[in-house]
C-alpha positions in Angstrom: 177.3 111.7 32.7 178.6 108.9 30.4 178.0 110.3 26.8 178.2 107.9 23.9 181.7 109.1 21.8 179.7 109.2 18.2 180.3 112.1 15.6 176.9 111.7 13.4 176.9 113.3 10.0 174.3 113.4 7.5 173.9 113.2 3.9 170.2 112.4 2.7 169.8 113.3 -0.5 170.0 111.0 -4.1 173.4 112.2 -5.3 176.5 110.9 -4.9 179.2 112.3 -1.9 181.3 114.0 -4.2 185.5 114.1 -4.1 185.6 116.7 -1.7 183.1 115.3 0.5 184.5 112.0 0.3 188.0 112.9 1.9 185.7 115.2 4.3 184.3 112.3 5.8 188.1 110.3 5.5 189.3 113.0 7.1 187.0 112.5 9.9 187.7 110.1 13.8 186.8 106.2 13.2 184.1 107.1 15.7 182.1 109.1 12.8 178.7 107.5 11.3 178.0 108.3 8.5 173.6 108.2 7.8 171.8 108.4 4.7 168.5 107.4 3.1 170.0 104.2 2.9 170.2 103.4 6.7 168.5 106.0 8.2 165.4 103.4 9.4 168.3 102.0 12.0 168.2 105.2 14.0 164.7 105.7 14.3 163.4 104.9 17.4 160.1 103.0 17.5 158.7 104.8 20.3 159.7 108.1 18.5 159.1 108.4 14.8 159.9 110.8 12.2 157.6 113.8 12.3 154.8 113.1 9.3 156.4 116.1 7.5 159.5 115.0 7.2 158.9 113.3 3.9 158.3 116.5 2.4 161.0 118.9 3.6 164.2 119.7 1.2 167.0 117.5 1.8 169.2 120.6 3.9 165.9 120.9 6.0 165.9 116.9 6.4 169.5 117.3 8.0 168.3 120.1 10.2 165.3 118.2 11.7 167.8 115.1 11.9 170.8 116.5 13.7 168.0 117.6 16.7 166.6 114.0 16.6 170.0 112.5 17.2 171.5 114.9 20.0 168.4 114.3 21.6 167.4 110.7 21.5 171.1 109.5 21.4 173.6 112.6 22.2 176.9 112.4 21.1 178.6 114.9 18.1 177.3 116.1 15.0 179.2 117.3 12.0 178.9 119.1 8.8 180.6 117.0 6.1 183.1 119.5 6.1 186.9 119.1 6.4 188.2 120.2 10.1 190.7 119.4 12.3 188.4 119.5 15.3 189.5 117.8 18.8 187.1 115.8 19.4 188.4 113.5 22.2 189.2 116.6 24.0 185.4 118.1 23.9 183.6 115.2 24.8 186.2 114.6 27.9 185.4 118.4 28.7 181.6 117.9 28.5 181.2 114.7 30.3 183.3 115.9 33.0 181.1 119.5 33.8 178.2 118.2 35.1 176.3 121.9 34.4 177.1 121.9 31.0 174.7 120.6 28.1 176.5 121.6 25.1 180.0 121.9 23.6 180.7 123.3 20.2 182.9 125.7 17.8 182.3 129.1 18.1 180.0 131.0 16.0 180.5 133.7 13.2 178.9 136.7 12.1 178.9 134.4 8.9 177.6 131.4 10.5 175.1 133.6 12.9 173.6 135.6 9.7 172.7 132.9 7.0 168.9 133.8 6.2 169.8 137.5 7.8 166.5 139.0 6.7 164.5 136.1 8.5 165.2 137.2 12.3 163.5 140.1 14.3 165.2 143.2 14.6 165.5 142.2 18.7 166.7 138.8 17.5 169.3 140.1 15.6 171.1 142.8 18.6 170.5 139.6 20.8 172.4 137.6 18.9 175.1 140.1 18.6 175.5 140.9 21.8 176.1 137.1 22.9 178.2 136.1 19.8 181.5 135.5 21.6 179.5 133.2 24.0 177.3 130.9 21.1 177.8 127.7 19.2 177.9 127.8 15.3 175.8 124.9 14.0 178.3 122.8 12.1 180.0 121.0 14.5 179.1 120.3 18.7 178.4 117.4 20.9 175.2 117.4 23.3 173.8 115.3 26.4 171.1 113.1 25.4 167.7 114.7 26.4 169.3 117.5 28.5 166.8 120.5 28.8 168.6 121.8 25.2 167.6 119.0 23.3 164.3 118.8 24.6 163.0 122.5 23.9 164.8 122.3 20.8 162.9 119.1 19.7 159.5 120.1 21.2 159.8 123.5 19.4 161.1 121.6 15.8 158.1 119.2 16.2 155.4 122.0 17.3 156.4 124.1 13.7 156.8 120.9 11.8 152.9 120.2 12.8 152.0 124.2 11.9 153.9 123.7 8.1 152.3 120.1 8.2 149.7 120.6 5.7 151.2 123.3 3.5 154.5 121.1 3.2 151.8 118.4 1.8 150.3 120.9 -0.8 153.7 122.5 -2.3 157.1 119.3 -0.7 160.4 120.3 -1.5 161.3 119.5 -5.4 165.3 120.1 -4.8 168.1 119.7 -2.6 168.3 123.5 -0.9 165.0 124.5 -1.3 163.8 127.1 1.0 161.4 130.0 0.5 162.4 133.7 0.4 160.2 135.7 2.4 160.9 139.0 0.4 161.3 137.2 -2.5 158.6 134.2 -2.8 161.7 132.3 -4.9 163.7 129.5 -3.8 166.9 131.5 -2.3 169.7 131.6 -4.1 172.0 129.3 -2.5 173.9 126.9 -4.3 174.0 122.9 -4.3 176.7 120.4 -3.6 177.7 121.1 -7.4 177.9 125.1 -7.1 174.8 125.2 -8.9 172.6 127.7 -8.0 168.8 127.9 -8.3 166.4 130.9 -8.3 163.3 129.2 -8.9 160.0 129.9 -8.0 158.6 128.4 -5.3 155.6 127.6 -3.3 157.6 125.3 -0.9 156.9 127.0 2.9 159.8 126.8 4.9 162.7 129.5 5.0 166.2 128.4 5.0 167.0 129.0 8.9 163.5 128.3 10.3 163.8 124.9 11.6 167.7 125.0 13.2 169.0 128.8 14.6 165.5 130.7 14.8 165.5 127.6 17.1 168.5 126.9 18.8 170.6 130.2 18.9 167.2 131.3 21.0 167.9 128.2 23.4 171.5 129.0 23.8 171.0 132.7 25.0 168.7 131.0 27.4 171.2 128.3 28.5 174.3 130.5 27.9 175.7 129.0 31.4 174.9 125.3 30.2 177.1 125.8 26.9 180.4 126.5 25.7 182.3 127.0 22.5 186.1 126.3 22.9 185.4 123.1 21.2 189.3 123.6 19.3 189.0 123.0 14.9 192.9 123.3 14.3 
């Protein structure tokens, strides 16, 4: 299956990319798009439009709704803006060639696996474990347009978007990591682009891994046959 040879990477929010993001993105193939606020309305498809909530999610939950809108409607890779040496040529070659795979991707970490630990069920958790050699992290992978992945994952995004509809309305996201603790009730203390961190109080619904691994790292246990993570970052 011909897969279009774009890396998509994200950055929403009203700052400016700073130095080290800059020479991130340099850093990246000529094949790399860069989407922001500014040209996001070019991607949308009219058929398929953003999810009424997304107007009110923080910009880090913006990226997470986005980067399962584009592997699904469009495939191709996703990035963090993060500096790698990733091969990329060498991935999507593998993953258009292997007609039963879905997904290609770096391999996770118990560091990339456990951000927002105290969100997942205990079974979630020794699932997880158990099948960590075998998952994606979700900084960097490449995906089949509308394979059976992409569509549970963007059914699944869409179907808790419309259950955190009307609170996301009451209490939108006031800042760029906003997320709610749900120990806590604050804003978890993560920090921004700047190293700035925040421990605000919050009414804002959404926890910080809700909407991209309690979703995905699910789908790939499911689909552990139709993935794999020897996507090479040098």
């Amino acid at each position: 299956m011909a897969i279009q040879k774009i890396i998509y990477v994200l950055w929403l929010g009203d700052e400016e990319i700073n130095n080290c993001r800059k020479n991130a993105i340099d850093n990246m193939p000529k094949n790399t798009v860069l989407i922001t606020k500014h040209n996001l309305d070019d991607y949308i498809l009219k058929d398929y439009p953003l999810h009424p909530a997304y107007a009110y999610l923080s910009t880090i939950h913006k990226s997470d709704y986005l980067r399962c809108y584009l592997m699904h409607h469009y495939g191709g890779g996703y990035s963090d803006v993060k500096y790698t040496n990733i091969l990329w040529d060498d991935a999507f070659e593998k993953l258009e060639k292997n007609n039963g795979l879905m997904m290609i991707g770096v391999k996770t970490t118990f560091g990339h696996t456990y951000a927002g630990i105290e969100e997942w069920s205990n079974q979630m958790k020794n699932e997880i474990i158990s099948k960590i050699d075998y998952l994606l992290c979700m900084c960097w992978f490449i995906c089949k347009p509308k394979s059976l992945i992409t569509t549970e994952w963007y059914n699944e995004l869409n179907k808790k978007l419309d259950e955190y509809l009307y609170l996301l309305i009451k209490c939108p996201a006031t800042f760029t990591r906003e997320c709610y603790h749900p120990s806590l009730c604050y804003a978890l203390d993560r920090p921004d682009w700047e190293g700035i961190s925040t421990n605000e109080k919050t009414e804002y619904p959404i926890s910080w891994n809700i909407l991209l691994s309690q979703i995905l790292y699910p789908l790939q246990i499911r689909y552990l046959n139709n993935i794999d993570n020897t996507m090479i970052n040098q």
